[in-house]
C-alpha positions as CSV (number, residue, x, y, z in Angstrom):
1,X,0.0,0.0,0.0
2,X,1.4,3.6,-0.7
3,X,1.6,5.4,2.2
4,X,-0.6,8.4,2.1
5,X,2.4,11.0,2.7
6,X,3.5,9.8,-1.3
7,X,0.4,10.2,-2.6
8,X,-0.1,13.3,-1.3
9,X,3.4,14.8,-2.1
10,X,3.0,13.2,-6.0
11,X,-0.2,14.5,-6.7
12,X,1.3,18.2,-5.7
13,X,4.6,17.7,-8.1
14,X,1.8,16.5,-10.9
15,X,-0.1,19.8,-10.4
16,X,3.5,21.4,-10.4
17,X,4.9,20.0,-12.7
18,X,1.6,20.8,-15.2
19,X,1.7,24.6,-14.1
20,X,5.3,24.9,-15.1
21,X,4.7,23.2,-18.2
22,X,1.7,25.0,-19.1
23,X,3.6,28.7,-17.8
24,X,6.5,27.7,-20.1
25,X,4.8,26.7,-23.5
26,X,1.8,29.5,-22.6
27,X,4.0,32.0,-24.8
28,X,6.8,30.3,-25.9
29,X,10.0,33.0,-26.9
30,X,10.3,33.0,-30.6
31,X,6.9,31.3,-31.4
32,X,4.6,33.5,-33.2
33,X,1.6,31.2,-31.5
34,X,0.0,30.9,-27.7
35,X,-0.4,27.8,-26.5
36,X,-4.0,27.2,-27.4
37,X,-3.9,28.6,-31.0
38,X,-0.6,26.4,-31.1
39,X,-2.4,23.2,-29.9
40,X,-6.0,24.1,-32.3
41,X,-3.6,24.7,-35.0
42,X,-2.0,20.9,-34.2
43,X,-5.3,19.5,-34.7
44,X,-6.7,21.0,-37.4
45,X,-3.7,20.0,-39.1
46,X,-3.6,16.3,-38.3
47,X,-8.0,15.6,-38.4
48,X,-8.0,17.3,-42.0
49,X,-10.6,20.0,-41.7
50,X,-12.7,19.4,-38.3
51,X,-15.9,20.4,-37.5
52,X,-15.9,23.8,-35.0
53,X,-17.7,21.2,-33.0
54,X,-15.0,18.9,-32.9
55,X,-12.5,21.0,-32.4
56,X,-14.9,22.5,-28.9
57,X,-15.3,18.3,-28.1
58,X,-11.4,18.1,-28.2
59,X,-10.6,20.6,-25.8
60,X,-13.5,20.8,-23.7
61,X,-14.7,24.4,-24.4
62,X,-18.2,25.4,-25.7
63,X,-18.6,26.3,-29.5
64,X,-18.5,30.1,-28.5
65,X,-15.6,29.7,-26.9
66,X,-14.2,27.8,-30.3
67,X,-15.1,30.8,-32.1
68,X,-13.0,33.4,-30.1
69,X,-10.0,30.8,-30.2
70,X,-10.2,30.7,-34.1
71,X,-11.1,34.3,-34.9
72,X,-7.8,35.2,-34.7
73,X,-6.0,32.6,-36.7
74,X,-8.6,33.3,-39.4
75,X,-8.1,36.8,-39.4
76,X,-4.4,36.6,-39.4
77,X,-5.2,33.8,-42.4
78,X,-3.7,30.6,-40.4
79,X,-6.8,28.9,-41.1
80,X,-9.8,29.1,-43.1
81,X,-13.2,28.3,-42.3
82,X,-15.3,26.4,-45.0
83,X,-19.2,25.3,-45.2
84,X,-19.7,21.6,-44.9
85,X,-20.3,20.4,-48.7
86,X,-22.9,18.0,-47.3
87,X,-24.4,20.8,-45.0
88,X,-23.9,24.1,-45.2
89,X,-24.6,25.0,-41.9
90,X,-21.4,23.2,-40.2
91,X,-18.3,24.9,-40.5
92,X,-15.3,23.2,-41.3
93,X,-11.7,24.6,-40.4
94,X,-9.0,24.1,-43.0
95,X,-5.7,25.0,-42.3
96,X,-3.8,27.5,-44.7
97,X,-0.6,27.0,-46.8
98,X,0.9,29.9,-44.6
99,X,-0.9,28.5,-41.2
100,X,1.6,25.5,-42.0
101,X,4.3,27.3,-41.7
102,X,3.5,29.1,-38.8
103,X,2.7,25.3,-37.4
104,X,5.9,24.2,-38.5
105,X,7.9,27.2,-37.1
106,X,6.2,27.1,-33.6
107,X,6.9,23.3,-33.0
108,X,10.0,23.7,-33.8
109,X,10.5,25.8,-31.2
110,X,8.4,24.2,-29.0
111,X,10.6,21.1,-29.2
112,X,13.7,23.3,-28.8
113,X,12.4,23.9,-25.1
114,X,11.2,20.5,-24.5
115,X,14.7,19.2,-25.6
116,X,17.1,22.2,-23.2
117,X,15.1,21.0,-20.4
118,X,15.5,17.3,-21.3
119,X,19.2,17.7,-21.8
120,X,19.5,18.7,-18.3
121,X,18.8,15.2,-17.0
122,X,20.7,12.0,-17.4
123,X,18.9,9.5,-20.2
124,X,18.6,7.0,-17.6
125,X,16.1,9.5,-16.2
126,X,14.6,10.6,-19.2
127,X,13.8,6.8,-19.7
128,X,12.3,6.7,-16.6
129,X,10.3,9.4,-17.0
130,X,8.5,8.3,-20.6
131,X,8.7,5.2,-18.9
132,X,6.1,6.3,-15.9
133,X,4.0,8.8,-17.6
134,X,3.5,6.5,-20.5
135,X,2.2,4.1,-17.6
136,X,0.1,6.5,-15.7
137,X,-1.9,7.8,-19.2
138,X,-2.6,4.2,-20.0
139,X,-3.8,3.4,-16.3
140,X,-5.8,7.1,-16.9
141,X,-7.3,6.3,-20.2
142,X,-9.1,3.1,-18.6
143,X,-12.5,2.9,-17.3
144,X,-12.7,4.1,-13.9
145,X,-13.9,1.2,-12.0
């Protein structure tokens, strides 16, 4: 049995850790994209034109809430948003030859941050640490009993 001490101090580095990682990719240096239009951006990319329905159901966030998240990219021509051929009153988001780029660019540098704080641990702990979180979201994506 875990003693309760443990659980309590790991579920405080998890929030910590989550916080840091959100405070450091919120508005990453040299990324023309937030975190958000970074991550909308991401999945617009790899579903192939989504649904402003899907893309609320994916991050949890009322349609409304979709639109003042994509308003922006659309304006700054990222993304474009298209009638459903099938019916014309869902709006599909298609991302733009230039909103590629601007994908492209900010992963890059997204992963440039990822990999300067990786580098500061041994690989030995790096393996660990895919090794447990890969655990923990397979234990999280089950069925809670």
């Amino acid at each position: 049995m875990i003693p309760q001490a443990k659980i309590d101090n790991l579920s405080e580095l998890l929030r910590e850790v989550g916080k840091k990682m959100h405070d450091l990719h919120k508005n990453v240096p040299g990324s023309p994209l937030a975190q958000m239009s970074l991550l909308a951006l991401k999945f617009i990319a790899e579903k192939k034109n989504p649904t402003m329905k899907e893309l609320a159901d994916q991050f949890g966030i009322t349609p409304p809430s979709v639109t003042v998240l994509i308003d922006p990219l659309v304006e700054k021509r990222y993304l474009l948003r298209e009638a459903d051929a099938k019916d014309r009153r869902v709006i599909r988001l298609k991302i733009s030859d230039h909103g590629q780029q601007i994908l492209k660019k900010s992963l890059q540098v997204a992963r440039k941050g990822v990999s300067d704080i990786l580098k500061q641990m041994e690989e030995e702990e790096v393996d660990n640490l895919y090794s447990g979180l890969n655990h923990l979201l397979k234990i999280l994506k089950k069925p809670i009993k």
